[in-house]
BAVO-950152 format. One record per residue: residue in three letters; y, z, x of N, C-alpha, C, O in turn. Coordinates in steps of 0.05 Angstrom, whole numbers. Each point is the difference from the previous one (the first is absolute). Layout:
<nodes>
+------+---------+--------+--------+----------+--------+---------+---------+--------+--------+---------+--------+--------+
| type | n.north |   n.up | n.east | ca.north |  ca.up | ca.east | c.north |   c.up | c.east | o.north |   o.up | o.east |
+------+---------+--------+--------+----------+--------+---------+---------+--------+--------+---------+--------+--------+
|  ala |       Y |      Z |      X |        Y |      Z |       X |       Y |      Z |      X |       Y |      Z |      X |
...
+------+---------+--------+--------+----------+--------+---------+---------+--------+--------+---------+--------+--------+
</nodes>
This chain:
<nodes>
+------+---------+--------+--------+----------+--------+---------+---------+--------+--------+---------+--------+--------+
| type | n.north |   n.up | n.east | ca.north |  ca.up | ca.east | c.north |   c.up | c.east | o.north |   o.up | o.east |
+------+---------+--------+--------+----------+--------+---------+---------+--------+--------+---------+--------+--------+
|  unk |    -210 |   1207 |   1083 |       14 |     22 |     -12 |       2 |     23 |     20 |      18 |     16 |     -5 |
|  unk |     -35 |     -9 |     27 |       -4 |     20 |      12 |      20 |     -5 |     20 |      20 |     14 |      2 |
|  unk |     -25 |    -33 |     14 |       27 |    -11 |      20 |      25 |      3 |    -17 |      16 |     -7 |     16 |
|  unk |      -5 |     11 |    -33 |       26 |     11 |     -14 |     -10 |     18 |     -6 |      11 |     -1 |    -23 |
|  unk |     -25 |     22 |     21 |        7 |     37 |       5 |     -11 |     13 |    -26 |       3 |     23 |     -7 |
|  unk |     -20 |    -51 |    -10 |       -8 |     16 |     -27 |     -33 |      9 |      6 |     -19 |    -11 |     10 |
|  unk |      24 |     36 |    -23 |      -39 |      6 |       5 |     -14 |    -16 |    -23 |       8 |     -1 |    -23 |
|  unk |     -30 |    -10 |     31 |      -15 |    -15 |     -24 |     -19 |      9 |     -2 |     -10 |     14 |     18 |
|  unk |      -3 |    -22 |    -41 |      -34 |      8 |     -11 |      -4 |    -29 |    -17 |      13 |    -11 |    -18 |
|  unk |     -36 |      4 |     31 |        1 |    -25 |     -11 |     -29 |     -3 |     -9 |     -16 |     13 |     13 |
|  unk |       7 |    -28 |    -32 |      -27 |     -1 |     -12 |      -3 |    -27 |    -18 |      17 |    -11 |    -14 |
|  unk |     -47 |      3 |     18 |        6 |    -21 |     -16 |     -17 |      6 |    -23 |     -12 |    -21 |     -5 |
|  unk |       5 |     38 |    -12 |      -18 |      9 |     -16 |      26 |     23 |    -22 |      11 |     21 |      9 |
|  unk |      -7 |    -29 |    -30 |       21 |     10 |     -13 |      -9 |     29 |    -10 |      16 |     17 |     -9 |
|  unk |     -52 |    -13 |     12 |       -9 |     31 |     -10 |      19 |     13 |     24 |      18 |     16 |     -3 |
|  unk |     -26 |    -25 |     22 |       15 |     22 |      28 |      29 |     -1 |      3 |      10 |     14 |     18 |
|  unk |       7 |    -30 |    -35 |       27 |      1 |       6 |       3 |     23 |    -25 |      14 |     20 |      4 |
|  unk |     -24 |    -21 |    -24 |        2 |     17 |     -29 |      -2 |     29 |     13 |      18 |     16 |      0 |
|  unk |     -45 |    -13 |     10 |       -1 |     25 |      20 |      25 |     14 |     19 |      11 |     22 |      1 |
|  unk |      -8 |    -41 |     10 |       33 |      4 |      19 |      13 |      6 |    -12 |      14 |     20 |      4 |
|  unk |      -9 |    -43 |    -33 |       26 |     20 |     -14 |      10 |     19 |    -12 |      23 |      9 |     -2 |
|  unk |     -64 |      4 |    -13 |        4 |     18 |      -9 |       2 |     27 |     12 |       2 |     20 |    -14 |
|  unk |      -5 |    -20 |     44 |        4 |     15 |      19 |      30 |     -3 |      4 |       5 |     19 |     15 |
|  unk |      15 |    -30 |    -19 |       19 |      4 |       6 |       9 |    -14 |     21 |      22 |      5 |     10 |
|  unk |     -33 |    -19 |     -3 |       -2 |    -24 |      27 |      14 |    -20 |     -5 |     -15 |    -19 |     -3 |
|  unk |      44 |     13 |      0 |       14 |    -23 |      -3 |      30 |     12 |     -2 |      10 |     22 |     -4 |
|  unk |       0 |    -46 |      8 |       38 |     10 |       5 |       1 |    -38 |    -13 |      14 |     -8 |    -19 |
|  unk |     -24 |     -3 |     27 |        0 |    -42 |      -5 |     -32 |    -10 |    -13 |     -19 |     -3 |     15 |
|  unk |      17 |      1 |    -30 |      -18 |    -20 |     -11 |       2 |    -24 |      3 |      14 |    -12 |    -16 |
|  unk |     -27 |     -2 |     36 |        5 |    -35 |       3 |     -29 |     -7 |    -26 |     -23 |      7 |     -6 |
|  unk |      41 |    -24 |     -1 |      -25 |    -21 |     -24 |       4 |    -23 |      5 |      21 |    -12 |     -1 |
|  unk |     -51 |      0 |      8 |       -4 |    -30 |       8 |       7 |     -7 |    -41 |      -3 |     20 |    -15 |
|  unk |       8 |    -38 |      7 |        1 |    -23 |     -18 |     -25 |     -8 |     -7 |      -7 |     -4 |    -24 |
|  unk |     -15 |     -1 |     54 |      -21 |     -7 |     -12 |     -19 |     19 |     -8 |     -23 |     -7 |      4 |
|  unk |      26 |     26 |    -14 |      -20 |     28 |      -6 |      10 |    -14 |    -33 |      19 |    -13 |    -10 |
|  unk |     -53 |     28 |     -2 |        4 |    -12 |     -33 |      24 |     21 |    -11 |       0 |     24 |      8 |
|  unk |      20 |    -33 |    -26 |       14 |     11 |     -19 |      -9 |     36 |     -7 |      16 |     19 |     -1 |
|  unk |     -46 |    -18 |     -1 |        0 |     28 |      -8 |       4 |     19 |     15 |      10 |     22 |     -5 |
|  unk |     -19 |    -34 |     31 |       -5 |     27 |      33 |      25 |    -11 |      4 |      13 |     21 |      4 |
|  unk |       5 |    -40 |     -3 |       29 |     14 |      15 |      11 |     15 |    -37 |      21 |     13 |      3 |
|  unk |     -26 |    -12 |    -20 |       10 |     12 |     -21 |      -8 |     40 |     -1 |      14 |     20 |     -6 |
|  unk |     -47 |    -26 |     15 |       -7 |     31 |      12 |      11 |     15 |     13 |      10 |     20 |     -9 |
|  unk |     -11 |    -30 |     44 |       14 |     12 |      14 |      30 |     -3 |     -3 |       8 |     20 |     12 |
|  unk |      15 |    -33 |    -21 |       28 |     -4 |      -5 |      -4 |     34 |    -19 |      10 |     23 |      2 |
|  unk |     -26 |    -32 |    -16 |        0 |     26 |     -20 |      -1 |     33 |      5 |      13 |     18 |    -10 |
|  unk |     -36 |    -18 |     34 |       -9 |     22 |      17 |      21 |     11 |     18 |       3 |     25 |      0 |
|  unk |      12 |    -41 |     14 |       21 |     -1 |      13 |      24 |     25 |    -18 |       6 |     23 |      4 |
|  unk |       0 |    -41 |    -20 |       21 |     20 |     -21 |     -10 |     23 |     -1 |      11 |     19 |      9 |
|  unk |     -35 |    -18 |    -21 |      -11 |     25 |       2 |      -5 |     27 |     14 |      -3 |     22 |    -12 |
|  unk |       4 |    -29 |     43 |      -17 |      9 |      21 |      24 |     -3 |     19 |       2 |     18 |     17 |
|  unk |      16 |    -35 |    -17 |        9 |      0 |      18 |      41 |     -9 |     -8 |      16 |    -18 |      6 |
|  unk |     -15 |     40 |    -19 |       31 |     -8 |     -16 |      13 |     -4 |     22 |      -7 |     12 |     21 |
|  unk |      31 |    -31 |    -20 |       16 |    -11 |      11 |      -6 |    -18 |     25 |      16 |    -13 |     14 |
|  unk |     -45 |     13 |    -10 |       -8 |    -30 |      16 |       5 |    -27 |    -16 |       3 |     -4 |    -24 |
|  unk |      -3 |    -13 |     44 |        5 |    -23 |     -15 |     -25 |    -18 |     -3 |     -22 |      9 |      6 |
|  unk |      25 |    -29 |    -14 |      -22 |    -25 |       4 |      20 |    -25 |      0 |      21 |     -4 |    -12 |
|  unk |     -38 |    -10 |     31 |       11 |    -23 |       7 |     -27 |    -13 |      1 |     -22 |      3 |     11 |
|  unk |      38 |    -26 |    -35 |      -24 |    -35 |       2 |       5 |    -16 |     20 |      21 |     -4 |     11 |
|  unk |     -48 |     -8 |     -6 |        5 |    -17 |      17 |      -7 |    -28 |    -11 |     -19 |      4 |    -15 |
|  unk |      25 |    -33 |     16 |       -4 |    -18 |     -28 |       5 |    -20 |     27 |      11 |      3 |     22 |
|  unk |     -23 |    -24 |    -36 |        0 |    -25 |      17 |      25 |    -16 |    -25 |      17 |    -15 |     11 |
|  unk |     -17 |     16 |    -30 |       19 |     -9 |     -16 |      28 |     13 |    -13 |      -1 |     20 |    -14 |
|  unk |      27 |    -35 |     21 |       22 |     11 |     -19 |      -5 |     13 |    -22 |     -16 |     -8 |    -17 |
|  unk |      28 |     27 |     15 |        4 |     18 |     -23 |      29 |     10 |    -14 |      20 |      0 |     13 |
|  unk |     -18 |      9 |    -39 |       30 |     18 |       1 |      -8 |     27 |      0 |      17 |     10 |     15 |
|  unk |     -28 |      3 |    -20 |      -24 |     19 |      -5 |     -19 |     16 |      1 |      -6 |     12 |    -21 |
|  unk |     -11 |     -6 |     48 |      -25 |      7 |       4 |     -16 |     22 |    -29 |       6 |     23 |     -8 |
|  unk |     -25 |    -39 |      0 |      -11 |     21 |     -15 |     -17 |     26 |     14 |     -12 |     -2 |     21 |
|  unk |      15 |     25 |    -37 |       -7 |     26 |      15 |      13 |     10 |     30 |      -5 |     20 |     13 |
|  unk |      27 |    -43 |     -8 |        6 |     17 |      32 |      31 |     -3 |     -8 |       7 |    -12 |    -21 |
|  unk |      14 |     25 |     44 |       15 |     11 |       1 |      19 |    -19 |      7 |      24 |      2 |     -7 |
|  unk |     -35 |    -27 |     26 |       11 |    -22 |      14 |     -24 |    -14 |     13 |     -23 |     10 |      2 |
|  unk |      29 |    -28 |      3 |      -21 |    -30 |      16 |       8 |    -16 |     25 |      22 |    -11 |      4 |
|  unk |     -37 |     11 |      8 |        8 |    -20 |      22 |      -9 |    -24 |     -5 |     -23 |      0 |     -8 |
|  unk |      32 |    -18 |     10 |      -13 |    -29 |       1 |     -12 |     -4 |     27 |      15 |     -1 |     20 |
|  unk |     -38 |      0 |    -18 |      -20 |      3 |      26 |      10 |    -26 |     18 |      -5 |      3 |     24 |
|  unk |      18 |    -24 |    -29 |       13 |    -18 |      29 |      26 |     11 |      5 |      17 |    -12 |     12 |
|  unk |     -15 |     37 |    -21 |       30 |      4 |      15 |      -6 |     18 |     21 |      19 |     10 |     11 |
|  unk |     -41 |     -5 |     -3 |       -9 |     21 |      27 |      10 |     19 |     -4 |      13 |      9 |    -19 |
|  unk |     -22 |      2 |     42 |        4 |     38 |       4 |      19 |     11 |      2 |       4 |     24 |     -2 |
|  unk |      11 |    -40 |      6 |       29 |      8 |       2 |       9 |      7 |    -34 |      22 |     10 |     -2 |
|  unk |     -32 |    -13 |    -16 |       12 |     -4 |     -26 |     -25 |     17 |     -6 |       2 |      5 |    -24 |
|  unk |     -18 |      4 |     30 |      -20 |     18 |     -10 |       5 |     25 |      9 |      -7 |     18 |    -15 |
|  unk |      18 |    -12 |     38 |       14 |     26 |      12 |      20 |      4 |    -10 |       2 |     25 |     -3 |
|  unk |      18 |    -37 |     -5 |       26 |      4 |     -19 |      -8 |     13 |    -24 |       9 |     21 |    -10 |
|  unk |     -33 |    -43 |     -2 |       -9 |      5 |     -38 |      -9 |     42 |     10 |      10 |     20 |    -11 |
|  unk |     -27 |    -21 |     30 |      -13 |     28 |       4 |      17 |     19 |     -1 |      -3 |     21 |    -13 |
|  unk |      32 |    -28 |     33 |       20 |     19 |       9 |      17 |      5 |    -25 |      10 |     22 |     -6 |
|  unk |      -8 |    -42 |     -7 |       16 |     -6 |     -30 |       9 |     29 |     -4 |      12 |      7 |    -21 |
+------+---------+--------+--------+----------+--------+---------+---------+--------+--------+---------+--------+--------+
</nodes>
């Protein structure tokens, strides 16, 4: 993501991404699929909150029509190329 020009903050511990957001720290929310239902439901939530008019984007190993809690989804075998689009959206 950084080699295409986006600044990131990346964490693998969802207390410290909650922290980021509620600081105001986001413009893109990426959400792995595999985080349980409630923490991408938290932070999707925090987001709105904290950070109006950012988006969130899922990331899912499986077809969807849908993403729950996010804005749009990438299907994770379509590469980066389709995850920089979903971000730029």
């Amino acid at each position: 993501m950084r080699t295409a020009g986006f600044n990131v903050l990346t964490t693998a511990d969802h207390h410290d991404a909650l922290t980021q957001i509620q600081h105001g720290q986001c413009g893109v929310l990426l959400l792995c699929y595999s985080l349980p239902s409630p923490v991408r439901q938290q932070l999707a939530e925090a987001v709105r909150q904290f950070c109006p008019g950012a988006r969130v984007v899922a990331i899912t190993n499986e077809q969807m029509e849908k993403p729950e809690f996010a804005d749009t989804f990438v299907y994770g075998v379509e590469g980066p190329e389709a995850l920089i689009e979903a971000i730029r959206g």
